[in-house]
C-alpha positions as CSV (number, residue, x, y, z in Angstrom):
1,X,0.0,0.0,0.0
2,X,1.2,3.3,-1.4
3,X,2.1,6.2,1.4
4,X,-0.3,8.2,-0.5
5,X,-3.7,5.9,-0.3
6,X,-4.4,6.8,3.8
7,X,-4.3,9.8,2.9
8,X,-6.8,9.8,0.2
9,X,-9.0,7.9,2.1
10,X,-8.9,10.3,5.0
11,X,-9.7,13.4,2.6
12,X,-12.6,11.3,1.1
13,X,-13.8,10.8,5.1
14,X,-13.5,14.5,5.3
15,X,-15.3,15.5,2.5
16,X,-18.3,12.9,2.8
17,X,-18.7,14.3,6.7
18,X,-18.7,17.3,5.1
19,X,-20.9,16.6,2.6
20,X,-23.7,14.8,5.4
21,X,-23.1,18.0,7.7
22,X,-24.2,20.2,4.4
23,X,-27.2,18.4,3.7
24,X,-27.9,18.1,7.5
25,X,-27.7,22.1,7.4
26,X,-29.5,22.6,4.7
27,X,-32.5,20.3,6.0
28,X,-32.5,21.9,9.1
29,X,-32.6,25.3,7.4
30,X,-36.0,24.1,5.9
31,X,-38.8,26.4,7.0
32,X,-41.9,23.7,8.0
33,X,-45.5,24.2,8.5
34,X,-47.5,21.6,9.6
35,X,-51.4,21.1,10.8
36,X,-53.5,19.6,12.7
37,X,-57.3,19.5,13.0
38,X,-60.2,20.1,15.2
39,X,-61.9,16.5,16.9
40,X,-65.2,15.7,17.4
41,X,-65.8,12.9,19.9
42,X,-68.6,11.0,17.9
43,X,-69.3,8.2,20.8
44,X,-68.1,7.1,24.0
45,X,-67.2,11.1,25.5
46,X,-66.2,11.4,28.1
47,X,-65.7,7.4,29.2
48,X,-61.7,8.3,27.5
49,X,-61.0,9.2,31.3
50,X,-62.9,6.4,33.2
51,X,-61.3,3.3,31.2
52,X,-63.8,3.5,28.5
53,X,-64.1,3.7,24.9
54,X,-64.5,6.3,22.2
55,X,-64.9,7.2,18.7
56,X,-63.9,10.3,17.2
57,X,-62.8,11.8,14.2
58,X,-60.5,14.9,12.7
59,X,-62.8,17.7,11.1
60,X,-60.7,19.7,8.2
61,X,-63.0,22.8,8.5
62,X,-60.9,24.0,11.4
63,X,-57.4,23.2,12.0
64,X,-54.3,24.5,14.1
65,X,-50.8,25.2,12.0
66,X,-47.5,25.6,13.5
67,X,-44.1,27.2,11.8
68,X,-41.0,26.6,12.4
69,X,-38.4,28.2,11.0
70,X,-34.8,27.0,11.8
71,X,-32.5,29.9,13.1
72,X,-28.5,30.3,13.9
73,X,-29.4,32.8,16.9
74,X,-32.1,31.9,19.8
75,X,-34.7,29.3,20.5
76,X,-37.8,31.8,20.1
77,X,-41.2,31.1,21.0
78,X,-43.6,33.8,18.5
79,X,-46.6,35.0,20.4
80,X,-49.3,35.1,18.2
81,X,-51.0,39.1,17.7
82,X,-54.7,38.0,18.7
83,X,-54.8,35.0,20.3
84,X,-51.6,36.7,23.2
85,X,-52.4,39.6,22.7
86,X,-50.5,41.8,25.5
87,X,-51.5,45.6,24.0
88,X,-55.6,46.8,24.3
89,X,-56.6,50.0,22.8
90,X,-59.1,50.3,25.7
91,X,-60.4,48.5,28.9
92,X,-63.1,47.6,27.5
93,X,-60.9,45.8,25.3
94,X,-58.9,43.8,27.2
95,X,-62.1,42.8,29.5
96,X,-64.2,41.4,26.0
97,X,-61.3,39.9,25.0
98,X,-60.9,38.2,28.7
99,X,-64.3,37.2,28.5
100,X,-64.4,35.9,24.8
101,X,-61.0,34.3,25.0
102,X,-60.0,33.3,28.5
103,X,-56.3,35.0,30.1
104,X,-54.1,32.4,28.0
105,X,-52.7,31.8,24.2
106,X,-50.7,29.3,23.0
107,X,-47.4,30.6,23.7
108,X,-47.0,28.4,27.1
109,X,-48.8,25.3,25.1
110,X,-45.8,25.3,22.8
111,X,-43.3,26.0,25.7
112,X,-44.8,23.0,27.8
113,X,-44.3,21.0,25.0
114,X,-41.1,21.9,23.8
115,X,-39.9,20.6,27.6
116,X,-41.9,17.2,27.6
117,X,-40.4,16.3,24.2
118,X,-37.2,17.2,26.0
119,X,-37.8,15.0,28.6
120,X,-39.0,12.3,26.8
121,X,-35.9,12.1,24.5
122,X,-33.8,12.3,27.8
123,X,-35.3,9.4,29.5
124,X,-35.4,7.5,26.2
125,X,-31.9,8.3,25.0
126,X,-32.7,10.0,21.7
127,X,-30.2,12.6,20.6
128,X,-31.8,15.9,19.5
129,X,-29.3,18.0,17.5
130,X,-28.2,21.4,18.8
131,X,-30.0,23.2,16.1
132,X,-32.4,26.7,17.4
133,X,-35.3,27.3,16.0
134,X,-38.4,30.3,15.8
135,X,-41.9,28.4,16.4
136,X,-45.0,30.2,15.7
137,X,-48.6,29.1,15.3
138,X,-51.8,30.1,14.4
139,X,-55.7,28.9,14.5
140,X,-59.0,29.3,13.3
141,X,-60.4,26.5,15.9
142,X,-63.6,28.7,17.3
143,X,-62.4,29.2,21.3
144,X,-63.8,27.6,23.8
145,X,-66.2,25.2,22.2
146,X,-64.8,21.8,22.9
147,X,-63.1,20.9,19.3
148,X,-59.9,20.4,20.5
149,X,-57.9,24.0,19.9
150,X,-55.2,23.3,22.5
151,X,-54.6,20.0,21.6
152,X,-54.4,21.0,17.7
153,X,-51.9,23.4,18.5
154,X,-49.3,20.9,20.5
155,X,-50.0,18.2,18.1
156,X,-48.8,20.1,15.5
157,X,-46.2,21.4,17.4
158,X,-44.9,18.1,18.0
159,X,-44.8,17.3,14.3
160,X,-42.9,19.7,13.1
161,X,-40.3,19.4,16.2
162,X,-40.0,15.3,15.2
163,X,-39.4,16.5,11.4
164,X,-36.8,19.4,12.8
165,X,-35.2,16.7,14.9
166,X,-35.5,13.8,12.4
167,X,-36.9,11.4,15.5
168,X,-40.2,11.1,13.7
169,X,-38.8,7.1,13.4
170,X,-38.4,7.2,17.3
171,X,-41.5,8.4,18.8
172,X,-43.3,5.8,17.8
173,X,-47.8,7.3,17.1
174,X,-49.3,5.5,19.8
175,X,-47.0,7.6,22.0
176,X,-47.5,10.8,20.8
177,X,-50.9,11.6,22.0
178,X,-49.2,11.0,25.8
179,X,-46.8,13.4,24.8
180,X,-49.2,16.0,23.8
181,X,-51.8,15.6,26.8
182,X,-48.6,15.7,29.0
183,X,-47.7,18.9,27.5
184,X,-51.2,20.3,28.7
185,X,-51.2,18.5,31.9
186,X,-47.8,20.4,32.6
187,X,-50.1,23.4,32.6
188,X,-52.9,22.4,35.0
189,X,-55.6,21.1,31.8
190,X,-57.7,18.6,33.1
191,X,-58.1,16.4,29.9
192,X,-58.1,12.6,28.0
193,X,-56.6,10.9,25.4
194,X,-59.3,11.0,23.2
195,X,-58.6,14.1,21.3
196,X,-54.9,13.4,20.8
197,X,-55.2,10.1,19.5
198,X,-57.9,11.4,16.6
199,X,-55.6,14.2,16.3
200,X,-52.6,12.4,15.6
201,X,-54.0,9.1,13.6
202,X,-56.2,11.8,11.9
203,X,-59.6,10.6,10.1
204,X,-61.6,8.3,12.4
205,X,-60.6,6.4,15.1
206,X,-61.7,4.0,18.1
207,X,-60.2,3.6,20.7
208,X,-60.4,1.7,23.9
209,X,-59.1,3.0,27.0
210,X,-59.7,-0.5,29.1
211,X,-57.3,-1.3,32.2
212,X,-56.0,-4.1,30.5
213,X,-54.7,-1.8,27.8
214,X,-53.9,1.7,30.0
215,X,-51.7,-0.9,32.7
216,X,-49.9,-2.5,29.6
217,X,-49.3,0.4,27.2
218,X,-50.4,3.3,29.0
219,X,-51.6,4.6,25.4
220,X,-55.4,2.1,25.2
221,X,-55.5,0.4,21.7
222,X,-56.6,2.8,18.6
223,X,-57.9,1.6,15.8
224,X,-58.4,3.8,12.5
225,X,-61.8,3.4,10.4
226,X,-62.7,4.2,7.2
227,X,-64.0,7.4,7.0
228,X,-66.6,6.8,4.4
229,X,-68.4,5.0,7.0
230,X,-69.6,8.2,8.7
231,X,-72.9,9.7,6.9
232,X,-73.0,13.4,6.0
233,X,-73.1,15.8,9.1
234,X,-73.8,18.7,10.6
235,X,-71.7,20.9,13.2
236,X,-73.2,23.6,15.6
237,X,-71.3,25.6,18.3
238,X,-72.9,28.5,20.2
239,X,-71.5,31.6,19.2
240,X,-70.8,32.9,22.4
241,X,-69.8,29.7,24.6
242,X,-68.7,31.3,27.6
243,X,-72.1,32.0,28.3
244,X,-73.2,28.3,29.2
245,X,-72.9,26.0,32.2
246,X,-70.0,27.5,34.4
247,X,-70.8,25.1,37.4
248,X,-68.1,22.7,38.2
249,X,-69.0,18.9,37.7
250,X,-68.0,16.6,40.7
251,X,-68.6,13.3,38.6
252,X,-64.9,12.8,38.0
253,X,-64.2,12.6,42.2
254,X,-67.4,10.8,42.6
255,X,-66.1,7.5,40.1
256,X,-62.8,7.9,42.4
257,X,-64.9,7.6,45.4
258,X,-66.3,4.5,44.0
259,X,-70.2,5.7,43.4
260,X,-71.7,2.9,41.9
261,X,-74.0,5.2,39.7
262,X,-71.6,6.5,38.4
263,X,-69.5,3.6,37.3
264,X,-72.2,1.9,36.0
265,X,-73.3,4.7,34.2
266,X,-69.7,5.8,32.6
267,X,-69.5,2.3,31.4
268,X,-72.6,2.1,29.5
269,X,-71.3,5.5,27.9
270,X,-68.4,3.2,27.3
271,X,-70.0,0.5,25.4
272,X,-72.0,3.0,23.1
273,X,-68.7,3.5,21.5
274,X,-68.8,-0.6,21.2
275,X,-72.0,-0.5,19.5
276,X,-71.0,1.9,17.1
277,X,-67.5,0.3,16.1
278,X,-70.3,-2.3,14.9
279,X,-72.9,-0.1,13.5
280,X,-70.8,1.9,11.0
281,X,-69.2,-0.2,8.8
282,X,-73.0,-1.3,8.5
283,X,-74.0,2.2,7.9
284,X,-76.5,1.4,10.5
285,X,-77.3,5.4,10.5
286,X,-80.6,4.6,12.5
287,X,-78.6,3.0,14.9
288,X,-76.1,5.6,15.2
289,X,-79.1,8.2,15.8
290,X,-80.5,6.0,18.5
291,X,-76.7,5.7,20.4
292,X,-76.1,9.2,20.1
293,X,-79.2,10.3,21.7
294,X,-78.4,7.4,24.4
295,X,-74.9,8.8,24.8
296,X,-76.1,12.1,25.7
297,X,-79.2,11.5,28.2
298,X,-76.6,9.5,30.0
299,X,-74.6,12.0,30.3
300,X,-77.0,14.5,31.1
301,X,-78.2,11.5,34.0
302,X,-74.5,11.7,35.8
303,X,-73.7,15.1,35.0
304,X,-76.5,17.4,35.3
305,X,-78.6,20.5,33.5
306,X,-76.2,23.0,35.5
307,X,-72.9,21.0,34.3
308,X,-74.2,20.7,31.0
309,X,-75.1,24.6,31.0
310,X,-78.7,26.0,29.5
311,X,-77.5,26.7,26.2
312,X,-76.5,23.4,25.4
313,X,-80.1,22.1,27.1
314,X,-81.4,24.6,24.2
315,X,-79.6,23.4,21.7
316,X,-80.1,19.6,22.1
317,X,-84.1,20.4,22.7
318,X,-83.9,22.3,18.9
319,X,-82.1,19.5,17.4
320,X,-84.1,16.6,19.1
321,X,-87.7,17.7,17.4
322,X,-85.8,17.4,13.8
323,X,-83.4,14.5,14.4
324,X,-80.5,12.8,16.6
325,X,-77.6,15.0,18.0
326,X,-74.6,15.3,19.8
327,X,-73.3,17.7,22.6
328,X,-69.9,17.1,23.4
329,X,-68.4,19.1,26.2
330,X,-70.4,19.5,29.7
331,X,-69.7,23.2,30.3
332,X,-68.9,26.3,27.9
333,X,-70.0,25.6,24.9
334,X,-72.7,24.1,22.4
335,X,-72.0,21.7,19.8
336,X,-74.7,18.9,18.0
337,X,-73.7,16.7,15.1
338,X,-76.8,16.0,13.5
339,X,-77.1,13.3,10.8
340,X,-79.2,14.4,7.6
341,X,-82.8,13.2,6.6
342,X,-81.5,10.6,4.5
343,X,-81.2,8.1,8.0
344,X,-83.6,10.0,10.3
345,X,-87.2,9.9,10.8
346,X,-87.8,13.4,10.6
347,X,-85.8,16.2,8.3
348,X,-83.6,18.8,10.3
């Protein structure tokens, strides 16, 4: 072997590290957006926290986007000009926008994430690169109304940070929901699975939240459907959702207490979202009427008018004398899904 082969070998070592550290820089220098979209607990809500089982799926009228742009200087978080905003032209401002919008943006959702993902990689002993980065989001998720806005924010927060980081490969789906609703636990939001996992599988989704599944996988087992096997539908929201129920629900520290009502109750809400894994492959839509009005008055039986709040009461009252419905949140706001006359007894 000549003197002169090592050291070709060595510059060809060099210049192919080089060559990996350019195309590393120039993917990290790739400006990303990425979404995700609003969820609409079809069946099941809210048994996601007591063990149960759900189905939900992703609604592509209203979404959350994140952007991350990769920087050289610091890790900056963006606030966004409406929904953190720090500047009023008036009191009367600031206190409609207090009132419309609640005292927090998104700001400390992408923050809370940014340190659970972290963590995660940390404990897990996935390298994250050294690379900064300015994140900034935006949203036309109506506030307040129980689709999900908080959670569409991190989840697409956490995309775009396993795409920055190249991890996507190592955070494996079914963990990423536990990521996100970490994120929001980190900040005191009282939440389930539910909405992640439909946010992150996209589309629609069942899921069972058993104890055999939550004490081996901490994640329940999700299972994506074909969309098609929803029928056409409707959503409604109350324009101004801070105006319904505002008193505080004591079901969740009841189930812990062990109230057999409630127990028994919660899993019947469960095994609605049984039934309906069964009827919509089927297109059973009569079926599907019949468990979505079940889902609710149980509901309504554990959690009460005053939970539920008076326009939501309204609301369901309207859409029961045309056809089934759906409210999905017990306090603050007003949603029904109501399926079209094509598989209901009476036109909306």
């Amino acid at each position: 072997m000549s003197r002169e082969e090592p050291k070709i070998r060595r510059r060809e070592e060099e210049n192919g590290e080089e060559e990996r550290e350019k195309a590393m820089a120039r993917s990290w220098s790739r400006t990303r957006v990425t979404e995700a979209y609003a969820r609409i607990g079809l069946l099941g809500n809210p048994s996601d926290v007591y063990f149960g089982r759900t189905i939900s799926f992703s609604l592509a009228d209203f979404w959350a986007s994140v952007k991350l742009q990769p920087s050289s200087g610091d890790l900056i978080i963006q606030p966004h000009p409406t929904h953190d905003l720090i500047c009023f032209n008036s009191i009367h401002h600031l206190v409609n926008r207090l009132q419309n919008e609640g005292y927090y943006g998104g700001v400390r959702l992408l923050m809370a994430l940014r340190k659970i993902l972290y963590k995660y990689c940390k404990d897990n002993e996935i390298k994250l690169h050294g690379g900064n980065f300015t994140l900034s989001y935006d949203t036309n998720i109506p506030r307040q109304t129980g689709l999900s806005g908080s959670s569409a924010i991190v989840c697409a927060a956490l995309s775009s940070l396993l795409d920055f980081y190249k991890v996507r490969h190592l955070v494996k789906m079914d963990i990423r929901p536990n990521l996100i609703l970490d994120a929001e636990k980190e900040l005191g939001i009282v939440a389930g699975l539910q909405d992640r996992v439909a946010q992150v599988y996209g589309g629609l989704v069942y899921m069972d939240f058993g104890k055999q599944y939550m004490d081996k996988r901490e994640c329940g087992m999700h299972v994506p459907m074909d969309s098609t096997f929803l029928p056409p539908l409707y959503l409604i929201y109350a324009e101004n959702p801070s105006d319904s129920g505002k008193v505080h629900s004591t079901v969740r520290n009841r189930w812990l207490d062990g109230d057999k009502f409630i127990i028994s109750t919660m899993n019947k809400v469960a095994d609605i979202a049984l039934e309906g894994w069964g009827a919509l492959p089927e297109k059973n839509y009569s079926k599907l009427a019949a468990l979505m009005n079940q889902n609710f008055d149980l509901r309504r039986d554990m959690f009460g008018d005053d939970a539920l709040g008076s326009t939501n009461i309204e609301m369901v009252e309207v859409a029961r004398s045309g056809c089934c419905f759906k409210v999905y949140r017990e306090r603050r706001s007003s949603r029904c899904v109501l399926p079209r006359r094509a598989f209901t007894s009476k036109a909306p």
